[in-house]
C-alpha positions as CSV (number, residue, x, y, z in Angstrom):
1,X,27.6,-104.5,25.5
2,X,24.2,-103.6,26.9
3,X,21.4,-106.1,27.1
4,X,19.0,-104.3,24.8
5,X,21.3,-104.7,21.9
6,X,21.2,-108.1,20.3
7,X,24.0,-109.7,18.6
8,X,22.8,-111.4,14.6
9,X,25.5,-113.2,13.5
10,X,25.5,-113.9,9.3
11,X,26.9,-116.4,7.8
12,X,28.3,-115.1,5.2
13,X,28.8,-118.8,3.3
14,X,25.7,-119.6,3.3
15,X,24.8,-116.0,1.2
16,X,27.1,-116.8,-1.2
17,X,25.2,-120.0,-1.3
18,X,21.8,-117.9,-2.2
19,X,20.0,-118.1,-5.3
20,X,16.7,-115.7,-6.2
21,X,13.7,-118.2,-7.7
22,X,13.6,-119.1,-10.9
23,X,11.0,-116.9,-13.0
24,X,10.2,-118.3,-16.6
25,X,9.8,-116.2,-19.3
26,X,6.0,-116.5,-19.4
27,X,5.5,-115.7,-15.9
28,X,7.1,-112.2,-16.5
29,X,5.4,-111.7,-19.5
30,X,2.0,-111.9,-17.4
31,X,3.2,-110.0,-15.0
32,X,4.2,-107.1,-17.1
33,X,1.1,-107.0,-18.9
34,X,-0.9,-107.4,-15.4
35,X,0.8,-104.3,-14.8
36,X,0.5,-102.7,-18.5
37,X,-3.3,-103.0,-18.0
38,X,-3.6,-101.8,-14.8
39,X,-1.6,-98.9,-16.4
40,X,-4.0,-98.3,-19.1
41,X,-7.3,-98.9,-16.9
42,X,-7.0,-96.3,-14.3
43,X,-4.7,-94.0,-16.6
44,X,-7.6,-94.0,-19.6
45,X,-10.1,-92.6,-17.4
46,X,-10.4,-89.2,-15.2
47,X,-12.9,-87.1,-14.1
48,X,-13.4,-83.6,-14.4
49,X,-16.3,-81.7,-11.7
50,X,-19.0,-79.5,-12.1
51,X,-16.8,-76.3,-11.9
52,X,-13.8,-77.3,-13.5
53,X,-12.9,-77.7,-17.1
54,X,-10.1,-79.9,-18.3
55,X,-7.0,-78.9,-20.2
56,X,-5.1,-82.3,-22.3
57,X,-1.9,-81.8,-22.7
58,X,-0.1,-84.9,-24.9
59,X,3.5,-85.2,-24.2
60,X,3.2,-81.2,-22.9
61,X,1.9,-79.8,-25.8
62,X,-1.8,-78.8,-25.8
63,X,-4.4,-80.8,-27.6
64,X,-7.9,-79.9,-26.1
65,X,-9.9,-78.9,-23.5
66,X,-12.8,-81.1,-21.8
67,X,-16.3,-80.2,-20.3
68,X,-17.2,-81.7,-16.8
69,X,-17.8,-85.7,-16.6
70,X,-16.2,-88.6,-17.6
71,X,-13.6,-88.7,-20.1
72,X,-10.6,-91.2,-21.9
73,X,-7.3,-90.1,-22.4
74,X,-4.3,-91.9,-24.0
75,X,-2.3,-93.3,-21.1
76,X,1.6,-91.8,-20.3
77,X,1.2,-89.8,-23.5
78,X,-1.6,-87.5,-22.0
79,X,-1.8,-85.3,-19.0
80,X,-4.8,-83.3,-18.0
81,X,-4.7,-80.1,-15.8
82,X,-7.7,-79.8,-14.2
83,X,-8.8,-75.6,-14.1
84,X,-11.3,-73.9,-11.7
85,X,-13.5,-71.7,-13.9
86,X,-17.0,-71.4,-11.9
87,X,-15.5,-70.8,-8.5
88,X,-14.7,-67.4,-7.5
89,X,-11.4,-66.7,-6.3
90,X,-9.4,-64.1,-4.5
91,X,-6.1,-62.7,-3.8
92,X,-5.8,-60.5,-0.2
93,X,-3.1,-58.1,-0.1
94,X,-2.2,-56.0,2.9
95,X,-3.6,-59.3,5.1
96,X,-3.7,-62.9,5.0
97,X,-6.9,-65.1,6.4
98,X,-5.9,-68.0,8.4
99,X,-9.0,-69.5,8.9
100,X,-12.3,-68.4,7.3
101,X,-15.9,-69.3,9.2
102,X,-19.6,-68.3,9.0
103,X,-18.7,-66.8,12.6
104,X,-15.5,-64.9,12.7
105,X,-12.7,-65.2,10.4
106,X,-9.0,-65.3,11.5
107,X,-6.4,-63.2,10.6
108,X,-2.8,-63.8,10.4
109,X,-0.8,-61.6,12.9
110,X,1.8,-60.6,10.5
111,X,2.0,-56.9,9.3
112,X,2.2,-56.6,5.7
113,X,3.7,-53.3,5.6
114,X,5.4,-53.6,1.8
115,X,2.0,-54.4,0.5
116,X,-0.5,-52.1,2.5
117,X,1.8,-49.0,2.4
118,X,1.1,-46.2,0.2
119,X,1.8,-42.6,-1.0
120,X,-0.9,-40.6,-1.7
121,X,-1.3,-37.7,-4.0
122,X,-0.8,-35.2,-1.6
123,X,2.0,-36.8,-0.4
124,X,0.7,-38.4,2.6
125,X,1.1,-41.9,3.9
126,X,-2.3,-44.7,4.4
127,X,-2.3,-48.4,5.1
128,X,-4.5,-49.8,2.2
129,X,-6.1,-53.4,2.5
130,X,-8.2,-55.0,0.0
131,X,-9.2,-57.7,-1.8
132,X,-9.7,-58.7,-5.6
133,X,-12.3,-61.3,-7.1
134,X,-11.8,-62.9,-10.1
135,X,-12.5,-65.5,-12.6
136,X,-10.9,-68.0,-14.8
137,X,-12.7,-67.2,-18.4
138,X,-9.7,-68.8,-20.6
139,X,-7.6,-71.7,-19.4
140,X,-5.4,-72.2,-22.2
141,X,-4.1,-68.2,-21.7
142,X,-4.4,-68.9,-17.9
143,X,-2.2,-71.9,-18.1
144,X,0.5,-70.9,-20.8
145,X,0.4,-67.3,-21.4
146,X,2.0,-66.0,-18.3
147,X,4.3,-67.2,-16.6
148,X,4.0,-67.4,-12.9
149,X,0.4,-65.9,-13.3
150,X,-0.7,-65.7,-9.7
151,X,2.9,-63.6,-8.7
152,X,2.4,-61.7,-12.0
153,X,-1.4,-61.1,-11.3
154,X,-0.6,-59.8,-7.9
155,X,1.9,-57.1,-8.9
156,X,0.0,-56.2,-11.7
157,X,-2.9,-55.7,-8.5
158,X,-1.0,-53.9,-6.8
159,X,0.6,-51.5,-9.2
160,X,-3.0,-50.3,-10.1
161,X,-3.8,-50.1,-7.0
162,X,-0.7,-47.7,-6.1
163,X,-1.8,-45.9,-9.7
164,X,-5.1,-45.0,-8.2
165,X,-4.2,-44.0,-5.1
166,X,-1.3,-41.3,-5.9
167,X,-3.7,-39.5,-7.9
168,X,-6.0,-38.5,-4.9
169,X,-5.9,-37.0,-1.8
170,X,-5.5,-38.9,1.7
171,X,-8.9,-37.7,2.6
172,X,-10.7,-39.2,-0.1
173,X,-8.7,-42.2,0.2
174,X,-9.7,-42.5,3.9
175,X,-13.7,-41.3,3.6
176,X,-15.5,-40.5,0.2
177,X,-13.5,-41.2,-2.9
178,X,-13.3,-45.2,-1.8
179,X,-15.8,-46.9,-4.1
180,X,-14.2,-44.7,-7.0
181,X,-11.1,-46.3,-6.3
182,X,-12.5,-49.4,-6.0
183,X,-14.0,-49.5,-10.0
184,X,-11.3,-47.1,-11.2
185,X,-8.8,-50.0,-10.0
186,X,-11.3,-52.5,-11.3
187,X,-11.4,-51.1,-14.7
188,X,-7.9,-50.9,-15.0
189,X,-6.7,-54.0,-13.8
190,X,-9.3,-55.4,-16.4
191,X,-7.9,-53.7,-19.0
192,X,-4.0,-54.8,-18.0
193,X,-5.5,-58.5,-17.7
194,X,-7.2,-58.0,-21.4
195,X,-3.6,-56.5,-22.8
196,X,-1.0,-59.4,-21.2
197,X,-4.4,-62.5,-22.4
198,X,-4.2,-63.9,-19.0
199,X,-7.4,-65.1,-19.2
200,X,-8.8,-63.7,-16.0
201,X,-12.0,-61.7,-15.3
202,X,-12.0,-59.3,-12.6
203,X,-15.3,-59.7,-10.8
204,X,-14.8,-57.2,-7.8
205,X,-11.8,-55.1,-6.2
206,X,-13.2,-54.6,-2.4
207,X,-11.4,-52.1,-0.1
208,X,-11.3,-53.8,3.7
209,X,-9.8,-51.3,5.5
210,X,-8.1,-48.4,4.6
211,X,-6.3,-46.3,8.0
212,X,-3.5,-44.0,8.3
213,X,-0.2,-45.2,9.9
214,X,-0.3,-45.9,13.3
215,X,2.0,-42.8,14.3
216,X,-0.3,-40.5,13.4
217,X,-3.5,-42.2,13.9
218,X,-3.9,-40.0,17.2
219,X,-3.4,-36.1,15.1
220,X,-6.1,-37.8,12.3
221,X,-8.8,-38.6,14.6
222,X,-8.3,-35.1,16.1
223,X,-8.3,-33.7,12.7
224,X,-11.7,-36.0,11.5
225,X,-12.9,-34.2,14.9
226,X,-12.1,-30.8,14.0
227,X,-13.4,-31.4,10.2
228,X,-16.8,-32.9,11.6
229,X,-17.4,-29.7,13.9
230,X,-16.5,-27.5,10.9
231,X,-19.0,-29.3,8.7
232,X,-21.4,-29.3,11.2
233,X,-21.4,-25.6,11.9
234,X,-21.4,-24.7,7.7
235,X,-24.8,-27.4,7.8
236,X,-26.4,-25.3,10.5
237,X,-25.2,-21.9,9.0
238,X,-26.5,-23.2,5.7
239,X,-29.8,-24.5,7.7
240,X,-30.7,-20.7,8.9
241,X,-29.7,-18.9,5.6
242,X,-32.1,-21.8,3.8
243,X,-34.8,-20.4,6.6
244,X,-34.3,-16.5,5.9
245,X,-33.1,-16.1,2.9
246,X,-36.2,-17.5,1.1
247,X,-38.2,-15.8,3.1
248,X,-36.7,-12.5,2.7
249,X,-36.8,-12.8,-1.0
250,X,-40.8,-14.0,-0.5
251,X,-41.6,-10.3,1.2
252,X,-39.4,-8.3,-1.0
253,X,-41.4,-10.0,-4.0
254,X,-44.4,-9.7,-2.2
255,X,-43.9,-6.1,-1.6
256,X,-43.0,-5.5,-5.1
257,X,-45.8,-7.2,-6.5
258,X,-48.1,-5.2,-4.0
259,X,-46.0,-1.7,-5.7
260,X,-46.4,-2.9,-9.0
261,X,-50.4,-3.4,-8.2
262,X,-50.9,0.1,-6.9
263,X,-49.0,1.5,-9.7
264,X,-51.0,-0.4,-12.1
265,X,-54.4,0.7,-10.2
266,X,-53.4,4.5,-9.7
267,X,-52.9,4.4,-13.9
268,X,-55.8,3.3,-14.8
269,X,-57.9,5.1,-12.6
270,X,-55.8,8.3,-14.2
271,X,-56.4,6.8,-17.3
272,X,-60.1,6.3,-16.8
273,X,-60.3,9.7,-15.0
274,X,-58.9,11.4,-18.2
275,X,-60.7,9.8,-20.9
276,X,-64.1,10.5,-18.6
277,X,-62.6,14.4,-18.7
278,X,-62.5,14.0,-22.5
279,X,-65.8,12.4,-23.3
280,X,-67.0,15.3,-20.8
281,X,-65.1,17.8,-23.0
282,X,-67.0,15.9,-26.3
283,X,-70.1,16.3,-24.7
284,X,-70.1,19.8,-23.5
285,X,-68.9,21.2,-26.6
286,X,-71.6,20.1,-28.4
287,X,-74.2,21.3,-26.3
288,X,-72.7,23.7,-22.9
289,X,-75.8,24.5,-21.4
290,X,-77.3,21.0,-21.2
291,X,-73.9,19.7,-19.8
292,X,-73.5,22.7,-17.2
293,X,-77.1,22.1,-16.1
294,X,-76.8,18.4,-15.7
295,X,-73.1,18.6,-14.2
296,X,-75.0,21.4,-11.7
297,X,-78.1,18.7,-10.8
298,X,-75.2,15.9,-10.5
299,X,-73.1,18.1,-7.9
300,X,-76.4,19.0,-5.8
301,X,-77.7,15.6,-5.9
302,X,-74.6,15.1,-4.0
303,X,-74.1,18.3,-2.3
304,X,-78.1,18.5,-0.8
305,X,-78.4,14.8,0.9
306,X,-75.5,16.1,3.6
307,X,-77.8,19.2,5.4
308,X,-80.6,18.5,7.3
309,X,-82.5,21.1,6.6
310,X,-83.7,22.2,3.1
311,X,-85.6,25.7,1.6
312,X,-87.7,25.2,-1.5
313,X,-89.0,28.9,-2.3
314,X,-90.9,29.8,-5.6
315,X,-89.3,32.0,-8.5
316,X,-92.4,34.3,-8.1
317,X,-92.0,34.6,-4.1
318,X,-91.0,38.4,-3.2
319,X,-88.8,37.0,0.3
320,X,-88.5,34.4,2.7
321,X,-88.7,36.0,6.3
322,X,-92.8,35.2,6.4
323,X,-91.5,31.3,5.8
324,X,-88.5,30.9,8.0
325,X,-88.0,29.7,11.2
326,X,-85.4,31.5,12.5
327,X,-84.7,29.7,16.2
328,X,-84.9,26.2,13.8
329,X,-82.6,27.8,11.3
330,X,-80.2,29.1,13.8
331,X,-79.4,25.9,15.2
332,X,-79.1,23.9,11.8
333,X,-76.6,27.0,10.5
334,X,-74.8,26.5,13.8
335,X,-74.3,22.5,13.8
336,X,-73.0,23.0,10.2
337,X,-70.3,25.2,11.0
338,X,-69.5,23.1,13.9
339,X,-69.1,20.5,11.6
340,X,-71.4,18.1,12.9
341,X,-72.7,14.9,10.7
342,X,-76.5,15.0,8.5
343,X,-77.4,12.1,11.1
344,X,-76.8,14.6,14.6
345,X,-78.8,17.2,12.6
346,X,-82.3,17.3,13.5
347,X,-85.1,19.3,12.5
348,X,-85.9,21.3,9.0
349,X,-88.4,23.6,6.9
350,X,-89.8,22.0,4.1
């Protein structure tokens, strides 16, 4: 045998031999009620934290519910379940956190493909990854009305979540339509939660990341690229017709205000012209010869300032060659039919 193994030899006489101490009745007796009130010391007592409540359950049926401190209980016949009601908590689907920091969070490495995957309503394919917030608001329905609440909760997560997304398109999944999804999902799943009384309140559905399959990542960035340059050429085409058209519109209703300006101006001066012509009409009828002499003294008054040159003769005078100037005459008859102006006219008999 090797030297590392040692040999005990028993003697098995001398166990037959054995006897186990003598305990009196009284010494068990104080033992068992040593242990009996240990038992019912640190059994009586337990203590429930700031953000927890306490559900008592005595021999498993429900009795009450208990607020955070110190409370009794009856010992071995009551149990307490001790439920989270002021913490937030989560559920992650499409991802898992391994380790969560104030600098950067890991990530477990694992794909979850049966989670993430989903069918849009235009019958394209995206990778969906979000997370839901939630609350405890009733422990008794948390605790006994479902059971296997957190796998229950989960599918009834993601059902919604499949729900909102095959009734829209993979672009608005991807870009504008995600914080739609994120309180159309909320609203529902609230709703679902209300209907099966698991006593949860949905605080916030976030969506972390939301991509399409890796296959055909490469075609959808080209496509994002194409859709940009398209919406960036209808913004600039948009930008010039928001330059000229407006201004287009400003002339044309300037120059029809400008129209409609004339044409009111050339009416009233008709207008005013023809009721002149009629209270000139009144007036000569009632007395002709005044009106024609005073019409005649208006049209020389106008007539006489534009010649130089001006001839005042007496009714009683028998001719006028002793009083004109012929040479001066001559040359003011010849600048008026050469048209010349009253100002390059000089000279005149009086």
């Amino acid at each position: 045998m090797d030297n590392d193994r040692k040999i005990i030899d028993i003697d098995i006489e001398n166990l037959k031999n054995f006897k186990p101490p003598n305990f009196s009745k009284k010494s068990i007796l104080i033992g068992l009620a040593v242990v009996l009130g240990l038992i019912v010391v640190f059994g009586s007592f337990y203590q429930i934290q700031p953000e927890e409540v306490g559900v008592v359950l005595r021999f498993g049926k429900y009795v009450r519910k208990t607020d955070p401190g110190l409370h009794l209980k009856i010992p071995i016949a009551e149990n307490v379940l001790k439920v989270q009601v002021q913490r937030q908590l989560k559920e992650e689907f499409g991802f898992r956190t391994v380790a969560a920091n104030n600098v950067r969070s890991q990530f477990s490495e694992r794909r979850f493909v049966d989670e993430s995957l989903m069918l849009t309503g235009d019958l394209n394919v995206a990778v969906v990854e979000w997370i839901v917030q939630y609350r405890v608001t009733d422990p008794y329905n948390y605790l006994f009305k479902v059971r296997n609440r957190t796998e229950t909760f989960r599918n009834m997560t993601e059902a919604m979540m499949r729900q909102t997304i095959g009734d829209r398109t993979v672009t608005e999944v991807l870009t504008i339509g995600r914080q739609e999804i994120e309180v159309t999902v909320q609203e529902k799943l609230q709703e679902l939660c209300n209907q099966y009384e698991i006593g949860i309140n949905i605080d916030q559905v976030v969506l972390q990341d939301v991509n399409p399959p890796d296959p055909v990542k490469p075609s959808w960035d080209e496509v994002n690229q194409a859709q940009q340059q398209r919406d960036r050429l209808i913004n600039e085409a948009r930008a010039e017709y928001n330059e000229v058209i407006p201004r287009a519109r400003g002339e044309a209703q300037q120059q029809i205000l400008q129209a409609e300006g004339y044409s009111v101006d050339r009416v009233n001066r008709a207008e005013g012209d023809a009721a002149r012509f009629r209270v000139l009409q009144a007036a000569y009828r009632k007395a002709p010869q005044v009106t024609r002499q005073r019409m005649y003294l208006e049209t020389m008054q106008k007539i006489l300032p534009e010649y130089g040159g001006k001839l005042i003769l007496d009714s009683s005078a028998d001719g006028v060659l002793p009083l004109l100037p012929m040479d001066t005459f001559k040359t003011l008859t010849t600048g008026v039919a050469a048209g010349n102006s009253p100002a390059q006219r000089t000279g005149g008999v009086q």
